[in-house]
C-alpha positions in Angstrom: -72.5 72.2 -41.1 -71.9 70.5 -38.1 -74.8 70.3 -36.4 -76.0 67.0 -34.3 -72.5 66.2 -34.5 -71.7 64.9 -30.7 -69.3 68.1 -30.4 -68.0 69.4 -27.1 -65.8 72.2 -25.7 -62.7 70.7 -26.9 -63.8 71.0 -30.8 -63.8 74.7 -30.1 -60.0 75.0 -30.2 -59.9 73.9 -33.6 -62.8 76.0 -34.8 -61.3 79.1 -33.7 -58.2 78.8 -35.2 -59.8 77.9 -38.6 -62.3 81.1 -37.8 -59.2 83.4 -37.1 -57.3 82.8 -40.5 -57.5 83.8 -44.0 -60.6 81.0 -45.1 -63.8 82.3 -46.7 -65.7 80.3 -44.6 -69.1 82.3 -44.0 -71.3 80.1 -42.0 -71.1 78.1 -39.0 -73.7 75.7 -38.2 -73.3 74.0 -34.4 -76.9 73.4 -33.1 -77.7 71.1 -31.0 -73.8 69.9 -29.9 -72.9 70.4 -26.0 -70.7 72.7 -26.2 -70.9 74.8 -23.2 -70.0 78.4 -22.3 -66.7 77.3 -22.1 -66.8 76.1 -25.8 -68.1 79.3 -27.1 -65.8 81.1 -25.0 -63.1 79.4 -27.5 -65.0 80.1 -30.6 -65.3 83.7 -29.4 -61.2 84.2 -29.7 -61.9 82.9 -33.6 -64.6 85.8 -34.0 -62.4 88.5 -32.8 -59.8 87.9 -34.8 -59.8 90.7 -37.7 -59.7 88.5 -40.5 -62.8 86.3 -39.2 -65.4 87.1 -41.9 -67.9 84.5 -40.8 -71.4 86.1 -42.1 -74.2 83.4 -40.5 -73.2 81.4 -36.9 -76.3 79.2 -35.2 -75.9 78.1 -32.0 -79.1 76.8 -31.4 -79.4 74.0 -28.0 -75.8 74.4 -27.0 -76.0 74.3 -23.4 -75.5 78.0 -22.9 -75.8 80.2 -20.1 -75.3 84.4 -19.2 -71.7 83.4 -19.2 -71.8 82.3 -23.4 -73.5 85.0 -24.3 -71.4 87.4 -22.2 -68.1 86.1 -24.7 -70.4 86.4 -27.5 -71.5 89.9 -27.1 -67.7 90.9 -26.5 -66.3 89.4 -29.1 -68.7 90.8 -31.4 -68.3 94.2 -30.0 -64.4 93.6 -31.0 -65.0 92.8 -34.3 -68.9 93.4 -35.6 -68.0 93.8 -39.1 -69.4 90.5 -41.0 -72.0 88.7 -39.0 -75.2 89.0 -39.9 -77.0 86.2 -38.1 -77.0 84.8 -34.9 -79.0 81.8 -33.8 -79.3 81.4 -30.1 -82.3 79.5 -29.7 -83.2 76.9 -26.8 -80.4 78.4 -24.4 -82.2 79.1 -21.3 -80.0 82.4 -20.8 -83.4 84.5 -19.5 -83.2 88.7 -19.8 -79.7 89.0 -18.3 -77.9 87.1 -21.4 -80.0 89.0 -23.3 -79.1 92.4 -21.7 -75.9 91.4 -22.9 -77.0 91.0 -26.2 -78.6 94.5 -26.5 -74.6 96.0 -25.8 -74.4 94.9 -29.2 -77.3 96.2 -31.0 -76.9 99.3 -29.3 -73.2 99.2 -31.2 -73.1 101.3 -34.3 -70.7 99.0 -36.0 -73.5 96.5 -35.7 -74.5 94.9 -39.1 -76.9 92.1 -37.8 -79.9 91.4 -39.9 -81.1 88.3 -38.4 -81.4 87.4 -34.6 -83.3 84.0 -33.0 -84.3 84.3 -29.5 -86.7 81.4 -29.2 -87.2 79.4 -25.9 -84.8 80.8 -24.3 -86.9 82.0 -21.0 -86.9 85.9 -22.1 -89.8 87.9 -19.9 -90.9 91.7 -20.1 -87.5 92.6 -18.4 -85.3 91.2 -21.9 -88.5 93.0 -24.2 -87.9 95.9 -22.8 -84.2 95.4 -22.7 -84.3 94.5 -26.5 -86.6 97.7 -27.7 -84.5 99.9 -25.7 -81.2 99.2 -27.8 -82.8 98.9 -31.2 -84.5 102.9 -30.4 -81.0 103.9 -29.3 -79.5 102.4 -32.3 -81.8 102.0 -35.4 -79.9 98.8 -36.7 -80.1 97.1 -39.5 -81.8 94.3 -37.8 -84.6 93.2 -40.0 -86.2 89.7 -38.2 -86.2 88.9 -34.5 -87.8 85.8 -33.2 -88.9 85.3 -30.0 -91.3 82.4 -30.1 -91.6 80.3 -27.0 -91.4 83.4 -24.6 -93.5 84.8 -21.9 -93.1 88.2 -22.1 -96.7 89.4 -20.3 -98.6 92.0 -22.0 -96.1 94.5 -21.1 -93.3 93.0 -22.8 -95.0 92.7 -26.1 -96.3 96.2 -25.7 -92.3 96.8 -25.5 -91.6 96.1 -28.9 -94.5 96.4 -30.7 -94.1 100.0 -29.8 -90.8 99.9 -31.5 -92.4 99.3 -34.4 -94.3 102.7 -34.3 -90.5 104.5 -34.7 -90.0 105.6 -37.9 -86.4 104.2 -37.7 -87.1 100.9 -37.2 -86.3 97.9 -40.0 -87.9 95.5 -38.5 -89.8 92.9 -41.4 -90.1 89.4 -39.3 -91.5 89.7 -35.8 -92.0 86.1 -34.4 -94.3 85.8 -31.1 -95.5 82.8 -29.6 -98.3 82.0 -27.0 -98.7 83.1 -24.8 -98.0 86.6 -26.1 -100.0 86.2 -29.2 -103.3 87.5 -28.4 -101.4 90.9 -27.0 -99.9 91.2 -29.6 -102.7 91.0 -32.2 -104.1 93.9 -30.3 -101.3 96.5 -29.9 -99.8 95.8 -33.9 -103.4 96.2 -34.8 -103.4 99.7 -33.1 -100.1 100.7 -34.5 -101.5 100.4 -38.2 -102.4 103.5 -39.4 -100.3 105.3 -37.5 -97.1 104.8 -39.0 -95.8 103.2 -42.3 -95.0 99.1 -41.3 -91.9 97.8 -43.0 -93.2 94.6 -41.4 -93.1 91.7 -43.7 -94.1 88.9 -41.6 -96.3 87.9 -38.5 -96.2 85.1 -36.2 -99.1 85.0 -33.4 -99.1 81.1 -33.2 -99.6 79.2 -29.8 -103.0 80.7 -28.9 -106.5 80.9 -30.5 -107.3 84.2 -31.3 -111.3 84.2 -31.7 -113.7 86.3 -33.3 -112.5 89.6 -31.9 -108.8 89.2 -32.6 -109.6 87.7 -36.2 -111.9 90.8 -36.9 -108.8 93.2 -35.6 -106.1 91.0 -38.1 -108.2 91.6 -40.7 -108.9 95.0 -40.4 -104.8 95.3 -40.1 -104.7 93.3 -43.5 -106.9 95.6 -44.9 -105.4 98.9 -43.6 -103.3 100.6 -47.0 -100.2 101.1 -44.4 -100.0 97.5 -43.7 -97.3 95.5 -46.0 -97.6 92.5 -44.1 -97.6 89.3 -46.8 -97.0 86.6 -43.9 -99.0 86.1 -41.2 -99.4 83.0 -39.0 -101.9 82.5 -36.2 -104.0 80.0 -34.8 -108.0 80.9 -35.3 -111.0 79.8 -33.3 -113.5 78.3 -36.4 -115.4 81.9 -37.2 -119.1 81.4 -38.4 -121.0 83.7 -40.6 -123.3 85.5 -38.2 -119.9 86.4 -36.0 -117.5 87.6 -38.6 -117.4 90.8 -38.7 -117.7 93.2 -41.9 -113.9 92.7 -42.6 -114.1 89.1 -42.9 -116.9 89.0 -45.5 
């Protein structure tokens, strides 16, 4: 772990060379160093490299822009075999270093499980952008966090849609005011309809209220529903409001 470790660009040379050899080395934790897309850039000739079988990399508030995620999307497309997680949060890349992103989940080689998104300025443009790949390719991507977006109704329409394809995996689905409330709604409607493999629930940032608490519960309720996390921020309900599925 190297994380909160004053790094820069010119640690990068180093790393990649390690990254590129024969070591077992499986994770690689950098958040929160300043590494730029010019030190990623470096770390991305380490990823290419064939015998790079680094498994977990987290690159979380490392000064990133379209241009970092640009290397990181074709080194990954070079050599997708191992890595299974990416971290990207608090890089203010918005939908086009996302876009870039979705090449790779649209890859078939593509064996990520794990990808963090959060604050990093994604609208309905990137949702749509993300849903988009993972119906072309039904990866094995299992938890995709978003928090800290502002996706619009549309956007979280997007993927909560996705969730209604019988090929998708996903079990974690993180959103974040203001997009909570939406999509309380739309995952409520999707219950029912097709058998969730979701696991887990975030709808923090934003008071739901009676109406949205009555529609969660109902989704709880509902036999399709496999959901055993779900985390949200509720308006206090009183007796004579809650409805018949909170009693």
């Amino acid at each position: 772990r190297l994380d909160d470790c004053n790094l820069t660009d010119k640690s990068c040379s180093a790393l990649a060379a390690v990254l590129g050899s024969d070591t077992n080395l499986k994770e690689l934790n950098m958040n929160n160093n300043n590494l730029q897309d010019s030190g990623v850039k470096l770390l991305c000739g380490g990823l290419k490299n064939i015998k790079c079988k680094l498994e977990i990399l987290r690159l979380s508030n490392c000064s990133l822009t379209e241009e970092g995620y640009k290397a990181l999307a074709s080194a990954l497309r070079s050599n997708p075999s191992y890595l299974i997680e990416l971290d990207l949060t608090g890089n203010i890349t918005g939908n086009t270093g996302v876009k870039h992103l979705c090449d790779i989940l649209k890859d078939s080689h593509c064996k990520l499980e794990r990808l963090r998104l959060s604050n990093c300025s994604v609208t309905e443009e990137g949702y749509k952008a993300l849903a988009s790949a993972l119906r072309s390719n039904p990866s094995p991507l299992i938890e995709l966090d978003l928090t800290g977006n502002d996706p619009g109704e549309s956007g979280v329409k997007e993927l909560s849609d996705l969730l209604k394809d019988p090929n998708c995996q996903l079990k974690t689905l993180r959103f974040v005011s203001p997009a909570a409330d939406e999509a309380c709604q739309y995952v409520s409607g999707i219950v029912g309809k097709n058998l969730l493999l979701l696991r887990e629930l975030n709808l923090s940032g934003r008071e739901l209220g009676d109406t949205r608490v009555n529609q969660t519960a109902a989704l709880l309720q509902d036999k399709h529903c496999r959901l055993d996390t779900l985390t949200s921020e509720i308006k206090p309900v009183t007796p004579e409001r809650a409805g018949p599925e909170l009693e």
